[in-house]
C-alpha positions in Angstrom: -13.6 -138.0 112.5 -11.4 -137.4 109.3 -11.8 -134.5 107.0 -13.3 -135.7 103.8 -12.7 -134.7 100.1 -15.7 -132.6 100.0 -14.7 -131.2 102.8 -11.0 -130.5 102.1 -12.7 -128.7 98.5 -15.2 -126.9 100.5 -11.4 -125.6 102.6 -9.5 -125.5 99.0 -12.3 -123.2 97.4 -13.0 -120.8 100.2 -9.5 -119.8 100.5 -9.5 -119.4 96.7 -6.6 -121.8 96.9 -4.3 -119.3 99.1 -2.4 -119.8 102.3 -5.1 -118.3 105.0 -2.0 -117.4 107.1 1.0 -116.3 104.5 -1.5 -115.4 101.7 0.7 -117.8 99.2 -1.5 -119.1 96.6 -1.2 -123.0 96.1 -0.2 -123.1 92.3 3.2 -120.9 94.0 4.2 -123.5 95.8 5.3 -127.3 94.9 3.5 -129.2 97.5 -0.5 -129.1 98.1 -1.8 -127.1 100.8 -3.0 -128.6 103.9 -6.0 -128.3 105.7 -5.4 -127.2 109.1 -6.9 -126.9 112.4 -7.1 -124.1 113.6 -7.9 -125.1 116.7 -6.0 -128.6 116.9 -8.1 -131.4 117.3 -5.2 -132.2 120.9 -6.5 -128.8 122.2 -10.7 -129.1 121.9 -11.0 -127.9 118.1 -13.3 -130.3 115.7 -13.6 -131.1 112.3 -16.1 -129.1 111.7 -15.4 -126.8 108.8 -15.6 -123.4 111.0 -12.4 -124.4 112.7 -10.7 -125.4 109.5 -8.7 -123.3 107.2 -6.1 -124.3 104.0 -2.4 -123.7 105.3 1.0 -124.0 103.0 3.2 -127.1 104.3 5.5 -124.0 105.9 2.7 -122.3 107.9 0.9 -125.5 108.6 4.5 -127.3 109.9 5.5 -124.4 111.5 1.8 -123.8 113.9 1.8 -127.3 114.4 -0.4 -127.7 117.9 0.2 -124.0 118.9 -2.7 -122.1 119.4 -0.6 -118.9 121.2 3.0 -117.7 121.4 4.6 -114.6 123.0 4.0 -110.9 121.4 7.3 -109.5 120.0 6.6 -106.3 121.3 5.6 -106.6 124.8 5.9 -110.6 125.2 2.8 -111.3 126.5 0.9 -114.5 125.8 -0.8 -113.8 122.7 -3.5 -116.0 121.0 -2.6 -116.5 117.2 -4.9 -115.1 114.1 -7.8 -116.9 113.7 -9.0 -117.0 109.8 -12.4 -117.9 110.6 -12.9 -115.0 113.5 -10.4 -112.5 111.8 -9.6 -110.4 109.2 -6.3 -110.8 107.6 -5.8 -107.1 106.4 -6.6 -106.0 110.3 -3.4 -107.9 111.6 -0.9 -108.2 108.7 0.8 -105.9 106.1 2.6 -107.4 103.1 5.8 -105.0 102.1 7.1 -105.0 98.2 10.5 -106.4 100.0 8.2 -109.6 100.6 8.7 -109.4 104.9 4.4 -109.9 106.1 4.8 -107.2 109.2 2.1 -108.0 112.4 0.2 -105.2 113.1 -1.7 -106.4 115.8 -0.4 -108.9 118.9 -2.0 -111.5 117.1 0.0 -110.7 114.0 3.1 -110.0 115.6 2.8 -113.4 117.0 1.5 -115.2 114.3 4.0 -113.9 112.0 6.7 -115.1 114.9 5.4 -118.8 115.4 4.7 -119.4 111.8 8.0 -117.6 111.0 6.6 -115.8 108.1 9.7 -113.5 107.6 12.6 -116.5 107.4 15.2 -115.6 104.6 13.8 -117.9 102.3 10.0 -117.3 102.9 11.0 -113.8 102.0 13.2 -114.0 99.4 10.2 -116.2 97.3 7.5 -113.6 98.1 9.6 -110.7 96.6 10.2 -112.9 93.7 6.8 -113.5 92.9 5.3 -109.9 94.2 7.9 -108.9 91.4 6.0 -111.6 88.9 2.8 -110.0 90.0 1.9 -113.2 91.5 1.7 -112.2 95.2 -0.3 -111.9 97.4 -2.9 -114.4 96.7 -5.9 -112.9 95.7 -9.4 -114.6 97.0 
C-alpha cells in the first residue's frame, strides 16, 4: 500500500507542519518534509496513519530502518521515541544554544541516531530560536 495525498495532509496537518522528531517547522527548511514510518514498513509497521509521523529530510535520512540504537549513557539497546506513543517534552529539551538534549533513554538515543546535535543542525536552530522561529509550535 502507498500513502496517499489525503493521507500525507492528514500527516502534514497533525504535526502543524513541524518535524515530530527535531521540532523544525517545514516553512524552516528548503526541502518538504517526509512522511515517515515510524515503524518501517521492512520491520512490521503499516501505512496506517497511527504509525506515521512527518519527519525533516535530516531526521527522516538519518532513522532510516532503525527502530533502536544504544543509550549514551549506559549503552543499552534502547527503542527510539515514538511520536504517536510519546510525548515530546517527556524525552527532549531544546537549549537557547540550539543543542535538543535526551532526557530519557529514548531521547538520548533518538537524539544519537537522528544526530540531532550535528554542528550544522545546531548552528540553524540557534539561528532561528534567535529569529523567534524555533521550536515549531503545533
Amino acid at each position: 500500500m502507498t500513502i496517499g495525498a489525503a493521507q500525507r495532509r492528514l500527516v502534514r496537518e497533525r504535526a502543524g507542519a513541524c518535524c515530530e522528531y527535531c521540532r523544525l517547522a517545514e516553512h524552516d527548511r528548503l526541502s518538504s518534509f517526509h512522511v515517515d514510518h515510524i515503524i518501517p514498513v521492512k520491520h512490521g509497521g503499516t501505512d496506517h496513519s497511527a504509525n506515521l509521523c512527518l519527519a525533516c529530510y535530516k531526521c527522516n535520512g538519518y532513522k532510516g530502518a532503525n527502530v533502536a540504537g544504544l543509550d549514551s549513557e549506559t549503552g543499552a539497546a534502547t527503542k527510539l521515541y515514538h511520536p504517536r506513543l510519546q510525548h515530546w517534552d517527556d524525552h527532549f529539551e531544546w537549549k537557547p544554544d540550539g543543542m535538543i538534549i535526551g532526557l530519557t533513554p529514548e531521547g538520548r538515543t533518538t537524539s544519537t541516531v537522528l544526530r540531532m546535535n550535528d554542528t550544522s543542525r545546531v548552528q540553524h536552530r540557534e539561528a532561528l530560536l534567535e529569529l523567534g522561529s524555533y521550536p515549531c509550535q503545533k
